[in-house]
Every structure is written in structure tokens, then in C-alpha cells.
DOVO-733825 format. One record per residue (C-alpha): x, y, z; residue in three letters. Coordinates in nm, 2 decimals. Example, Ala and Ser with C-alpha at 12.3 -4.5 7.8 and 13.67 -1.06 7.14 Angstrom:
2
> x;y;z;rest
> 1.23;-0.45;0.78;ALA
> 1.37;-0.11;0.71;SER
***
This chain:
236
> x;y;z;rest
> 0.00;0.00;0.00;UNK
> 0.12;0.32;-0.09;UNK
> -0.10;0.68;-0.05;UNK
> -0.05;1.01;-0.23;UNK
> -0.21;1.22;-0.03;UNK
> -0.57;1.09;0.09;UNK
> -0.56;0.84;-0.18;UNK
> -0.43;0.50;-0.08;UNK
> -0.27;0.31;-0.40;UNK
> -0.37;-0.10;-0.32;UNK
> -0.05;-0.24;-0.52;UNK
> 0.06;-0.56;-0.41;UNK
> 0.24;-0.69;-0.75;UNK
> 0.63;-0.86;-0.67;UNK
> 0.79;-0.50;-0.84;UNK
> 0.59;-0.29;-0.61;UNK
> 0.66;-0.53;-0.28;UNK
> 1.04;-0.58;-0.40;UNK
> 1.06;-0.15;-0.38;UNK
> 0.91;-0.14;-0.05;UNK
> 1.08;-0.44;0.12;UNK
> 1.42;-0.28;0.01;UNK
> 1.32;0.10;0.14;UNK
> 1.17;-0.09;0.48;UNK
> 1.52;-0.26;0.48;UNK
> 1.72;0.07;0.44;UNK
> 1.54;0.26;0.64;UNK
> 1.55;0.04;0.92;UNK
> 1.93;-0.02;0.89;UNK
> 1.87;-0.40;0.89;UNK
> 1.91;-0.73;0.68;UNK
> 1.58;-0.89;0.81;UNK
> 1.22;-0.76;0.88;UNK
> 1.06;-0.99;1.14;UNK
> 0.74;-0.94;1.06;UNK
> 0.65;-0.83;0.72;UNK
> 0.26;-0.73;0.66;UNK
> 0.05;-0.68;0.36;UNK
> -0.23;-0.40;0.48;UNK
> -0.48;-0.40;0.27;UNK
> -0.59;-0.62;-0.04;UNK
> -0.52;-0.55;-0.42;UNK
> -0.79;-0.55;-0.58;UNK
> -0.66;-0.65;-0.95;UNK
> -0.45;-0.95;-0.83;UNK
> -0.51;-1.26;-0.64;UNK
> -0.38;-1.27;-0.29;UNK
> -0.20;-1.64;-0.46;UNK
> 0.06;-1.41;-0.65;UNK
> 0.11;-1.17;-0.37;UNK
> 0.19;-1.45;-0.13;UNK
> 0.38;-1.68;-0.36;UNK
> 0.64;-1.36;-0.39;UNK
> 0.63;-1.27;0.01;UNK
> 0.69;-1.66;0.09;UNK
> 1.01;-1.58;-0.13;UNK
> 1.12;-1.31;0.03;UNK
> 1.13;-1.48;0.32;UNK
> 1.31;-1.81;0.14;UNK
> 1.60;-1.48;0.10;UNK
> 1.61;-1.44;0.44;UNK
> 1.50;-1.05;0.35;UNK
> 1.18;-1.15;0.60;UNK
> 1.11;-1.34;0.87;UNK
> 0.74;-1.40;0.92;UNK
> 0.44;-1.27;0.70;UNK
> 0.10;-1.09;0.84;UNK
> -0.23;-0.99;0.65;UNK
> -0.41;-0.67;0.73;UNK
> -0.79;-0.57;0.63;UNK
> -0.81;-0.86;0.44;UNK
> -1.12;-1.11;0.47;UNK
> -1.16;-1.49;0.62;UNK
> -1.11;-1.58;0.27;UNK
> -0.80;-1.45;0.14;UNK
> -0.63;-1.51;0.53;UNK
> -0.71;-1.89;0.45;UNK
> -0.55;-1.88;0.06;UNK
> -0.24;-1.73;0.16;UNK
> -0.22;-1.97;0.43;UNK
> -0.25;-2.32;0.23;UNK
> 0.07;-2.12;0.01;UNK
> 0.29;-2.01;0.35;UNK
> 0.24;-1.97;0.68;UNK
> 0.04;-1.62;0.78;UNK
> 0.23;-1.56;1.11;UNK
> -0.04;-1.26;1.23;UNK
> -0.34;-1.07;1.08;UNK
> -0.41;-0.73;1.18;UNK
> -0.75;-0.61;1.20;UNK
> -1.02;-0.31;1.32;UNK
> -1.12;-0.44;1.64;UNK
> -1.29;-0.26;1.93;UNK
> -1.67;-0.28;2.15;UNK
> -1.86;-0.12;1.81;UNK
> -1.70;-0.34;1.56;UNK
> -1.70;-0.66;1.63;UNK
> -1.74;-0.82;1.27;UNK
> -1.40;-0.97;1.23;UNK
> -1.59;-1.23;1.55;UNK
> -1.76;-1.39;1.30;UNK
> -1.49;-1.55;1.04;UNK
> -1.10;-1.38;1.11;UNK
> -1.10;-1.46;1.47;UNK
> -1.22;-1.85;1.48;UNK
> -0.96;-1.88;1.14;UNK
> -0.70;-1.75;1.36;UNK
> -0.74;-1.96;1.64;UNK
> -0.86;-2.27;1.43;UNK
> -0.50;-2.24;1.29;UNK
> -0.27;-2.05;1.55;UNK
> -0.24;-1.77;1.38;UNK
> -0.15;-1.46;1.61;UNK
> -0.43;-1.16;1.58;UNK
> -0.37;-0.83;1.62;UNK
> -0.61;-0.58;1.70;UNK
> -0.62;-0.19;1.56;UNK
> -0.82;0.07;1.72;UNK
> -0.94;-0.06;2.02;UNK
> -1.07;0.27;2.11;UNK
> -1.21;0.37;1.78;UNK
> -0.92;0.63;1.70;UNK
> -0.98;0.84;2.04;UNK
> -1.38;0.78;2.04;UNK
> -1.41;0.54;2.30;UNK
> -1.06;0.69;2.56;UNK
> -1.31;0.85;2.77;UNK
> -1.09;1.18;2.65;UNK
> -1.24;1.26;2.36;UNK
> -1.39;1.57;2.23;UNK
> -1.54;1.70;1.90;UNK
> -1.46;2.01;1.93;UNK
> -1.08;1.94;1.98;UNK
> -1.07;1.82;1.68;UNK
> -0.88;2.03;1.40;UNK
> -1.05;2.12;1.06;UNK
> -0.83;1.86;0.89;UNK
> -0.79;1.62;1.10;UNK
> -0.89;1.28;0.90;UNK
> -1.19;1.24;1.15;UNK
> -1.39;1.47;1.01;UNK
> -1.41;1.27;0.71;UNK
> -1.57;1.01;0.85;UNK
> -1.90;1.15;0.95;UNK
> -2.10;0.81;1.07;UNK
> -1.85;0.81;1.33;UNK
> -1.71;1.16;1.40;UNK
> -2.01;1.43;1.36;UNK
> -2.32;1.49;1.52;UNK
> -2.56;1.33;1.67;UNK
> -2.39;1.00;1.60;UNK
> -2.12;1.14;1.85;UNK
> -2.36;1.17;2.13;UNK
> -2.49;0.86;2.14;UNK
> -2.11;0.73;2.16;UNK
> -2.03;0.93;2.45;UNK
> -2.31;0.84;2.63;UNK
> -2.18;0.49;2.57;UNK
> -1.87;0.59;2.74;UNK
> -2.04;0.75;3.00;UNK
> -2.22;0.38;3.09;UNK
> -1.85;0.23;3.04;UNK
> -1.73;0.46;3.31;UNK
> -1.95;0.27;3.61;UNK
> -1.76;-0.07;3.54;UNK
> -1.40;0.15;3.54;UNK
> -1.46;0.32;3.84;UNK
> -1.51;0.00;4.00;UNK
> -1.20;-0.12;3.82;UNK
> -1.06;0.21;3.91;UNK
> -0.92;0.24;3.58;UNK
> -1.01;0.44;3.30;UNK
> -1.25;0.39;3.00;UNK
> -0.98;0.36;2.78;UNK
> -0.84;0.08;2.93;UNK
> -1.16;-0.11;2.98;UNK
> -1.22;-0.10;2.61;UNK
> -0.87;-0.22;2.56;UNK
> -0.90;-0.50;2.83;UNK
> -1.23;-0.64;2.70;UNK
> -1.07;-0.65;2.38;UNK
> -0.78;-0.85;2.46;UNK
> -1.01;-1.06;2.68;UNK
> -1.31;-1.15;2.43;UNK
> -1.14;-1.16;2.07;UNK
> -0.83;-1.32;2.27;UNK
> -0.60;-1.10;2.09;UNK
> -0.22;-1.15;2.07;UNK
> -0.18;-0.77;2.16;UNK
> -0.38;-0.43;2.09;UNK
> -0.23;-0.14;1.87;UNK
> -0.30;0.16;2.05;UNK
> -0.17;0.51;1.95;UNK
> -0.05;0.77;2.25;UNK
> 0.07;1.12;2.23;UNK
> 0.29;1.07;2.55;UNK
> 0.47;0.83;2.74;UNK
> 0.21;0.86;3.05;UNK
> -0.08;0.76;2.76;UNK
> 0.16;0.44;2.65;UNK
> 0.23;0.38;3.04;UNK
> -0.18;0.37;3.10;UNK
> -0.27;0.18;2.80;UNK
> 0.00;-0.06;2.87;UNK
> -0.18;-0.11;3.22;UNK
> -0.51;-0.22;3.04;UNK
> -0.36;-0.59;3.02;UNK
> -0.34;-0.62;3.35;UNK
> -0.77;-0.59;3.38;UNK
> -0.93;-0.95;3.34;UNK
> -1.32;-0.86;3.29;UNK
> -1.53;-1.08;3.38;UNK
> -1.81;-1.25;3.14;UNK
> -2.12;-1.04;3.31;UNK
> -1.93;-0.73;3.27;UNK
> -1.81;-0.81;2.91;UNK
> -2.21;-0.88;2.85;UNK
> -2.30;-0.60;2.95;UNK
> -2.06;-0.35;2.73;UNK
> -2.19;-0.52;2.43;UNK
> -2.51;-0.48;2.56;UNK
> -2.44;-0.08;2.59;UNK
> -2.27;-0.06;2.28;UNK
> -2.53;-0.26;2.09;UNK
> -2.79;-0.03;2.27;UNK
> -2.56;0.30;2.11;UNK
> -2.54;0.13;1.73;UNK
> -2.91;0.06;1.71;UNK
> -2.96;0.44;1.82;UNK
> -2.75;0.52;1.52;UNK
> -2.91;0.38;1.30;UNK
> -3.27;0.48;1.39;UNK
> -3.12;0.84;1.37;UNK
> -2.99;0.75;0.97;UNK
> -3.33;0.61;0.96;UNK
> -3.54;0.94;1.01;UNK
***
């Protein structure tokens, strides 16, 4: 993947993959990447080609393990009959919850290690967040169904209810939303951003909460509750 601008380019072919493994490889001032990931799917190739080419750049001991992210139950379990797919990344948090139904069980039908992106739904669920904070162009704003009002609203009083189970936990929301991540899709780690070292410190500090199941019911309850308010507002 490669973006000019707000465009993201979807090439995967072996010339464009060759380029970027040998910038990655510069850039990083190293002979071996250890884990080499494909981020989202080419459209006008089959993943077969892709992989065949990744499995040989690990055969040249240019990479060490391969990982898939964005891409479906499908093309996770075609690149795997070619070469091992050591991890797949994915969007992962308490309002989107699809990859439950066919990445997750593929993953841990065939011990593959899953990573989890945007736990707190880019800011929306840290218990921080703020429209108003946000800058004219920061990408948010683009992506109204999340990021605009009233559709906000009903997300913060989300994180409102989220608050009662972390002030019992005395933690914060953000680290709820990370914990029941890590505890229901059984990820292999969460990717979550931080401005400062005491945000990295308190996310870091979310893997020590083990939910229980009734709480863990009940935030999908609440954030069930907030996505069927959302769409009865696109609705009317």
C-alpha cells in the first residue's frame, strides 16, 4: 500500500513489494524484517501471486514472518494453504465486532496470532475525547457516521455507561475497552496510539484488567444499545 495524499494506491504486484521491502530494509538499517505485513488487499491481483512472492522473500532471508491486514476470512485462509500467515491485523474494538464472526475463529482454528487496531475507535471510546478538539483537517472529520453529530452523542453516552464498570475497576475507560478487547477476541496484543509516554504507560496497564463475562455482556449490551440508536437516527 502506498498513499498520495488521501488516496491510498492498493498495489501488491512482486515490483511494487520488492521496492518497498528494500526501502523498509534501508530505512530500518537492517538485513531482516521480522514481521512483514501486507495492509490492505489489491484488488486487480489474487492474494495467490502476492503470497507466492512474500513466501520468497522470506526463502531470502530478506523477511522473517508474514502478516495480513484488512483482508477477509477468505484471502487469510488462501495465503495460508501457500505459506504460513504468522499474524493478521485487523479493526477491532466494542462497536466493531465483525471480524468475530470468520477472522478470529480462522485464527485460532489455525494459530495464527491476531492483532487488534483501534481498540478505542481512534480516540472515540478513551473517555478523553472531544469533537470540538478536533482540528479542521484532521482525517476524523471525514468520516462523519463516526465523527459528527448526533452519532457522537450517542457514543459518549456509551462511554459514560463504560465509566461505572471503570470506576469499580478504578481504571479508566480507555483501558476497559482495551481490556475487554484482549479478553473477548483473545488477541495477541492491541495497537493503541499515544501522544505521550504517560498515555503508553496507562494503555500498557489495560492488560493487567481481566473482565469478567457479566461485565463483558454488558458492554456489548451498551454498545449494541448505542449502534441501534444510530441507525434509527440514519433512519429518520
Amino acid at each position: 500500500m502506498r498513499g498520495q495524499g488521501d488516496t491510498l494506491i492498493r498495489d501488491l504486484s512482486p515490483k511494487t513489494l520488492a521496492a518497498e521491502v528494500e526501502g523498509s530494509l534501508r530505512r530500518l538499517e537492517t538485513d531482516c524484517i521480522d514481521l512483514y505485513q501486507c495492509h490492505w488487499p489489491d484488488p486487480s491481483r489474487p492474494i495467490e501471486q502476492t503470497w507466492e512472492y512474500c513466501a520468497a522473500l522470506v526463502s531470502q532471508g530478506k523477511v522473517r514472518y508474514l502478516g495480513l491486514s484488512n483482508h477477509s476470512a477468505e484471502d487469510i485462509a488462501r495465503a495460508h494453504a501457500i505459506h504460513p500467515v504468522y499474524a493478521v491485523q485487523s479493526p477491532y474494538n466494542i462497536l466493531r465486532r465483525e471480524v468475530e464472526t470468520e477472522v478470529i475463529p480462522l485464527c485460532q482454528k489455525e494459530n495464527i496470532r491476531f492483532l487488534a487496531y483501534s481498540p478505542m475507535q481512534s480516540g472515540l471510546l478513551s473517555g478523553s475525547f472531544r469533537l470540538e478538539a478536533l482540528s479542521p483537517d484532521d482525517w476524523r472529520r471525514r468520516k462523519p457516521a463516526w465523527y459528527s453529530e448526533p452519532n457522537v452523542g450517542v457514543f459518549l453516552n456509551l462511554v459514560a455507561e463504560i465509566e461505572s464498570i471503570a470506576r469499580a475497576r478504578e481504571a479508566t475507560v480507555g483501558q476497559i475497552v482495551v481490556a475487554w478487547c484482549l479478553r473477548k477476541g483473545g488477541a495477541t496484543a492491541a495497537i493503541v496510539g499515544a501522544r505521550d509516554a504517560n498515555q503508553a504507560r496507562n494503555n500498557q496497564a489495560a492488560q493487567q484488567i481481566i473482565l469478567n463475562n457479566d461485565e463483558i455482556k454488558q458492554i456489548e449490551v451498551w454498545a449494541d444499545n448505542a449502534l441501534n440508536k444510530v441507525k434509527e437516527l440514519a433512519d429518520v
